[in-house]
C-alpha positions as CSV (number, residue, x, y, z in Angstrom):
1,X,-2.6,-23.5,-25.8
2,X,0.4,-21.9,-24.5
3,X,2.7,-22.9,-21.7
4,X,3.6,-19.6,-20.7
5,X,0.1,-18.9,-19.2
6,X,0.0,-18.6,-15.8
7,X,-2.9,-19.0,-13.5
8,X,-3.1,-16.7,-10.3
9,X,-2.9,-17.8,-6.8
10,X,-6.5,-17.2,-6.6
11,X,-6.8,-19.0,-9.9
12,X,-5.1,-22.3,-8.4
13,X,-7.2,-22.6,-5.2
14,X,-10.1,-22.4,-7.0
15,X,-8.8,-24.7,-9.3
16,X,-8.1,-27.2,-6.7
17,X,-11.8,-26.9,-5.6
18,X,-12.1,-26.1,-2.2
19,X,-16.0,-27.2,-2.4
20,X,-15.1,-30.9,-2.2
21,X,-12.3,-30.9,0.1
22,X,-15.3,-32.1,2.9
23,X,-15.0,-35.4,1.2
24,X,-11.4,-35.7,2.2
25,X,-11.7,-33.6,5.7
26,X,-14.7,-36.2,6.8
27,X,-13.6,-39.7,6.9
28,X,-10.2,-38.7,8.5
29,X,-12.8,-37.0,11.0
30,X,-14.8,-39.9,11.7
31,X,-11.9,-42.7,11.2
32,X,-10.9,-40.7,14.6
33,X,-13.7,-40.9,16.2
34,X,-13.6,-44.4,16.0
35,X,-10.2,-44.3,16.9
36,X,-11.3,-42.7,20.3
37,X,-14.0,-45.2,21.0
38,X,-11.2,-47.9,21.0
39,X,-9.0,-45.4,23.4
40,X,-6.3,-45.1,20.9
41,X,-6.3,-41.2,19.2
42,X,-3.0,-40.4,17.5
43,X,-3.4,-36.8,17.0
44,X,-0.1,-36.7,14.7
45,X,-1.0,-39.2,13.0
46,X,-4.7,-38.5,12.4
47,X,-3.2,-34.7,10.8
48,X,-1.0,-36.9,8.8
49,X,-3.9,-39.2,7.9
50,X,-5.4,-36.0,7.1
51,X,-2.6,-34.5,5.1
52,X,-2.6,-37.5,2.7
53,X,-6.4,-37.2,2.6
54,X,-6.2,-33.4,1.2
55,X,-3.1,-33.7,-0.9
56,X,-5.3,-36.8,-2.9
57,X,-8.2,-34.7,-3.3
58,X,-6.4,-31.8,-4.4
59,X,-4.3,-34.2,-6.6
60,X,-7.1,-35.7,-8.2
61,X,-8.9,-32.2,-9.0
62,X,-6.2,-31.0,-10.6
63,X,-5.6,-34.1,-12.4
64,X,-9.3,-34.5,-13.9
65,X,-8.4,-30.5,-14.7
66,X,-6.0,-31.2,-17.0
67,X,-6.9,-34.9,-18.4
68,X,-11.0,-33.2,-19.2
69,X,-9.1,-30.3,-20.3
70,X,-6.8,-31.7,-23.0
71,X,-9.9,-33.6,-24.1
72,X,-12.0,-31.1,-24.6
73,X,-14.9,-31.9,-22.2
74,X,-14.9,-28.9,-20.2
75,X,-15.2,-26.4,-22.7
76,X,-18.7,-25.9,-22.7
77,X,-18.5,-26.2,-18.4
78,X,-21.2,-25.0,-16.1
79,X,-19.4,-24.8,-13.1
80,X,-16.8,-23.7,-11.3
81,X,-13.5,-22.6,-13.8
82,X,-11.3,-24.9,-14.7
83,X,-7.8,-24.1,-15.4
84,X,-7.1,-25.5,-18.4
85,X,-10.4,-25.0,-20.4
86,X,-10.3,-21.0,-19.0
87,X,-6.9,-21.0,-20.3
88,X,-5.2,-19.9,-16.8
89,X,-2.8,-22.7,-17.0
90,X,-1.0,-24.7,-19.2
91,X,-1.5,-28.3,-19.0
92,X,2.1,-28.6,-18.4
93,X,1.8,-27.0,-15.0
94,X,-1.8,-28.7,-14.3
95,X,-0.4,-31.9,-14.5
96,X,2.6,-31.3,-12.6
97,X,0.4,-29.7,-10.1
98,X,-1.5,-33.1,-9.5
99,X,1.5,-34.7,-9.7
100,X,3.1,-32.9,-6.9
101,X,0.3,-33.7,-4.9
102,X,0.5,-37.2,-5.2
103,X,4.4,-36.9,-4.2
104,X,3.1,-35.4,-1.3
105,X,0.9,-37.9,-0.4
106,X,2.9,-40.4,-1.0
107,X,5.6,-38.9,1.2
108,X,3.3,-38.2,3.8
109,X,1.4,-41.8,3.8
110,X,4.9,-43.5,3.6
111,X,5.9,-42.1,7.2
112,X,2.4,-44.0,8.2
113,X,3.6,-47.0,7.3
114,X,6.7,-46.8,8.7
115,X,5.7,-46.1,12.2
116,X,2.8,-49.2,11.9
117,X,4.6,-51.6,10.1
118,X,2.1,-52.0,7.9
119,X,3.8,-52.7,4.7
120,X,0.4,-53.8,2.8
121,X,-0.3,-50.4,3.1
122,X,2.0,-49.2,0.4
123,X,-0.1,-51.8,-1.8
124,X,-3.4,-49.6,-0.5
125,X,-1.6,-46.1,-1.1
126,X,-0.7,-47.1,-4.7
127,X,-4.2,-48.2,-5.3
128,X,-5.3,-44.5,-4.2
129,X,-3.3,-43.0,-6.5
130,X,-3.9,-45.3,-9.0
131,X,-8.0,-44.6,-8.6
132,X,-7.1,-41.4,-8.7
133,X,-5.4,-40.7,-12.2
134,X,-7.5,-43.2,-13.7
135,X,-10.7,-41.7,-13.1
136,X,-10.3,-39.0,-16.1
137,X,-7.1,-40.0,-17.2
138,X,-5.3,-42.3,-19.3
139,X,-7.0,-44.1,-22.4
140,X,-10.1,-45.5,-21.0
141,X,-11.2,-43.3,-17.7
142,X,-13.4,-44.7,-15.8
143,X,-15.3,-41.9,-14.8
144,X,-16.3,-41.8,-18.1
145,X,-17.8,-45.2,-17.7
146,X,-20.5,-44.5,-14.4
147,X,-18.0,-46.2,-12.1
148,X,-16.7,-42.9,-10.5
149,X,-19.5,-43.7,-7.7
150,X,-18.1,-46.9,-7.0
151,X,-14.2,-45.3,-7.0
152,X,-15.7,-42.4,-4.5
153,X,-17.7,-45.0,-2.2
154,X,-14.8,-47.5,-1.7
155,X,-11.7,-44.9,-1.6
156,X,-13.4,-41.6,0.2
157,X,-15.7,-43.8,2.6
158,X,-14.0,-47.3,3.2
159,X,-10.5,-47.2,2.7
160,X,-10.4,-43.3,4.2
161,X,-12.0,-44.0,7.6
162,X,-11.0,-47.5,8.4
163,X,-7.2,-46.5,7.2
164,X,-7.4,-43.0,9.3
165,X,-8.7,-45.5,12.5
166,X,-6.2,-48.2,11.7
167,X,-2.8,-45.9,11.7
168,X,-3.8,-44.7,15.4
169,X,-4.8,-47.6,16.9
170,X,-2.8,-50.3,15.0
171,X,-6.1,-52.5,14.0
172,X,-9.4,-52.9,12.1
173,X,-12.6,-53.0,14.5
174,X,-15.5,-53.4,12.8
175,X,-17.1,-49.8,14.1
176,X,-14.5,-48.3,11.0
177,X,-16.2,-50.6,8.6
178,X,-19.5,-49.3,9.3
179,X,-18.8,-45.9,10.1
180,X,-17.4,-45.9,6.4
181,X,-20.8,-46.9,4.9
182,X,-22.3,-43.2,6.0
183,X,-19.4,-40.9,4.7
184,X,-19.2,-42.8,1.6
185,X,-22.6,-42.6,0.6
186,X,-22.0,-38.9,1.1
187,X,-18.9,-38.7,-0.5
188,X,-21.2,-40.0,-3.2
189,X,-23.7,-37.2,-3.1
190,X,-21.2,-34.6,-3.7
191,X,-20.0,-36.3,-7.0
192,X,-23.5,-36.7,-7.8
193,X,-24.9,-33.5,-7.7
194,X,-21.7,-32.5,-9.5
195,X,-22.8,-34.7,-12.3
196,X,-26.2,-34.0,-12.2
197,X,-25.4,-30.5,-12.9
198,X,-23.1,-30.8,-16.1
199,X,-25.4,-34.2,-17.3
200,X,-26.0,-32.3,-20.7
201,X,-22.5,-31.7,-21.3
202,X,-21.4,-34.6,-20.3
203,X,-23.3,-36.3,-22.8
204,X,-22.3,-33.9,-25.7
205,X,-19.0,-34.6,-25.0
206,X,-19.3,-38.3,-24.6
207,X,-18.5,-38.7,-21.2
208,X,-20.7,-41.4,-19.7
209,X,-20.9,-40.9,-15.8
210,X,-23.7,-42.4,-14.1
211,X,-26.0,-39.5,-14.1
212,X,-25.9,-39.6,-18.2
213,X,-26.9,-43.2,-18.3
214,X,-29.4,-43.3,-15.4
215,X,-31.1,-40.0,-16.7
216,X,-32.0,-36.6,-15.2
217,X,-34.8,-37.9,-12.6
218,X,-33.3,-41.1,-11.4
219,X,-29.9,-39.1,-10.5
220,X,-32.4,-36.8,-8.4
221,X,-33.9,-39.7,-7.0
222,X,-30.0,-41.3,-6.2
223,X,-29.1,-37.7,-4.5
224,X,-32.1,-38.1,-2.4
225,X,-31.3,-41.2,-1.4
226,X,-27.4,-40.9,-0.7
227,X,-28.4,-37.5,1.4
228,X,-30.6,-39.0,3.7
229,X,-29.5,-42.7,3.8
230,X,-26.4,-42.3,6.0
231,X,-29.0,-41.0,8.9
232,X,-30.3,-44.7,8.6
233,X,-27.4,-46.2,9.1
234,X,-25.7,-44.3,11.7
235,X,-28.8,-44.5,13.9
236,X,-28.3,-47.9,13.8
237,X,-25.1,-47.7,15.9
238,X,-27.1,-46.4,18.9
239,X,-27.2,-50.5,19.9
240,X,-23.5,-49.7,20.9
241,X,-22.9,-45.9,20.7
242,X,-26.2,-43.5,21.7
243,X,-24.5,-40.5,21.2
244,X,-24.1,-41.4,17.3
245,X,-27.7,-40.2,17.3
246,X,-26.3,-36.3,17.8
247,X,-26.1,-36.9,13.5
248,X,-29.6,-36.7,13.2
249,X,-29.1,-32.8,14.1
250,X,-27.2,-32.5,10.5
251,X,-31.1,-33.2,8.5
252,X,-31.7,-29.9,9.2
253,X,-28.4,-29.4,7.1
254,X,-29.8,-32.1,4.2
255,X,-33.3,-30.4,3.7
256,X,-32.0,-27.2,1.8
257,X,-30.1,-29.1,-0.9
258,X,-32.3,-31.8,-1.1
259,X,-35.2,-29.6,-1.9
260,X,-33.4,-27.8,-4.7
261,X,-32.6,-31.1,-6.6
262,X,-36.0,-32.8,-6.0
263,X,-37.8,-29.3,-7.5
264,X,-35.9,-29.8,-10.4
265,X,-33.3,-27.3,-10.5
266,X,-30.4,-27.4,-13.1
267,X,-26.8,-25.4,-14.4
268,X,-25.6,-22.9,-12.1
269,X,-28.7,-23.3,-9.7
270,X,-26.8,-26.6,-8.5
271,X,-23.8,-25.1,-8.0
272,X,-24.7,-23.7,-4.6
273,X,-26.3,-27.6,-3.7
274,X,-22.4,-28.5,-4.2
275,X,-21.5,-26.1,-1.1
276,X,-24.6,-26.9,0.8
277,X,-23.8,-31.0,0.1
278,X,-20.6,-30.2,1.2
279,X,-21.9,-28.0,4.3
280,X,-24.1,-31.2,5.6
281,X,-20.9,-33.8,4.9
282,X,-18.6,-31.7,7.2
283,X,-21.4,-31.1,9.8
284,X,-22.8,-35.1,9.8
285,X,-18.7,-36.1,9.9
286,X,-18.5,-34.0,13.1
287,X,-21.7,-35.3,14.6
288,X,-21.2,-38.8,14.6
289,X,-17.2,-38.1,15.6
290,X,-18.6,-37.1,18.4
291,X,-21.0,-38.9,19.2
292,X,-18.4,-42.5,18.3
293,X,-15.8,-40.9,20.3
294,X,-18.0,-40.7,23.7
């Protein structure tokens, strides 16, 4: 493939996949929440909390862009273009692209841990990073292996929120912790119903992710179950915060998607169940913000 080719602006954004930018916009949403319920909002350093979220997700799109890309995996794709397999970009640029993102992050997180003193967090923010390449890069991914669950769960749910809450109010209460369980089980659903939808060429191209070994109608069943479980467990924090129960306006937001996948719909039909997963992650983040917050 040539280097020369170059991808349009257009080209870029939607090669940095705007459609699962929620997973990286809602625990820095909710982390402040928390924040406010311990009286301690930051507000330059929740959009800087934000800014790293963002510039990882971005990062990490692009990255799984090239690395799937130069491996061939996305050449039979279902969804949404990728730059490398189209041929828009070069893999030279795709990967400096991520890379540049990661800078940026890095940067950006680095000022955080300057102004807490909290050098361990370097140790946290190279982890990220880390998690991030090695999900489809390197010689053994691990989202080729069904662990990119596990990766999305502990990075985009615990160590998002309870890091956003920790660089305002300079501690760990244990509202973060479970206020993490929720947006990472959601966080989950988007990557789900992601592999869900390319589960046959995944397998063609050997790429094990947890929807290929699991099967077609247990990852329907795990969608379900990551959609609707995080209502569970933040009506559980009415004990302490009522207003956390203002989340349980967002199932309106679930039942669309949800449908779709338990009828059995499959290729480009899921496609829109990506937006819509997306749609009930930004709107349940909000919610409980909200209703943590007051």
């Amino acid at each position: 493939m040539s280097e020369t080719t170059s991808a349009t602006p257009g080209q870029w954004v939607a090669g940095a996949r705007p459609r699962t930018f929620p997973a990286a916009v809602v625990p820095v949403v909710v982390g402040t929440g928390v924040a406010a319920s311990e009286g301690g909002v930051v507000w330059w350093r929740a959009l800087l909390a934000l800014a790293v979220a963002l510039l990882l997700q971005i990062g990490v799109n692009y990255a799984n862009d090239y690395s799937d890309g130069v491996r061939g995996t996305d050449d039979a794709r279902v969804g949404p273009m990728r730059l490398v397999a189209s041929g828009a970009a070069g893999p030279r640029a795709v990967l400096t692209a991520a890379m540049g993102c990661f800078a940026a992050a890095a940067v950006a997180g680095l000022v955080l841990v300057v102004v807490t003193r909290a050098w361990w967090l370097l140790a946290v923010g190279a982890l990220s990073i880390a998690a991030a390449w090695f999900y489809t890069g390197g010689s053994r991914p691990y989202g080729y292996r069904a662990l990119g669950e596990v990766s999305v769960f502990v990075f985009f749910g615990v160590v998002a929120v309870a890091g956003t809450t920790y660089v305002q109010v300079e501690r760990l209460p244990w509202l973060a912790l479970a206020a993490a369980v929720p947006v990472g089980l959601l966080a989950c659903a988007l990557l789900i119903v992601n592999n869900l939808r390319d589960i046959d060429g995944d397998r063609a191209a050997g790429k094990r992710t947890l929807a290929v070994l699991v099967g077609d109608a247990r990852t329907r069943t795990l969608y379900t179950v990551t959609m609707l479980a995080p209502f569970a467990v933040a009506a559980a924090f009415v004990v302490v915060h009522p207003l956390a129960l203002l989340c349980l306006l967002a199932l309106a937001v679930a039942a669309r998607p949800v449908r779709t996948v338990r009828h059995g719909a499959t290729g480009p039909a899921l496609i829109d169940c990506l937006r819509q997963t997306g749609r009930l992650q930004l709107a349940f983040g909000l919610l409980l913000a909200v209703g943590l917050a007051f």
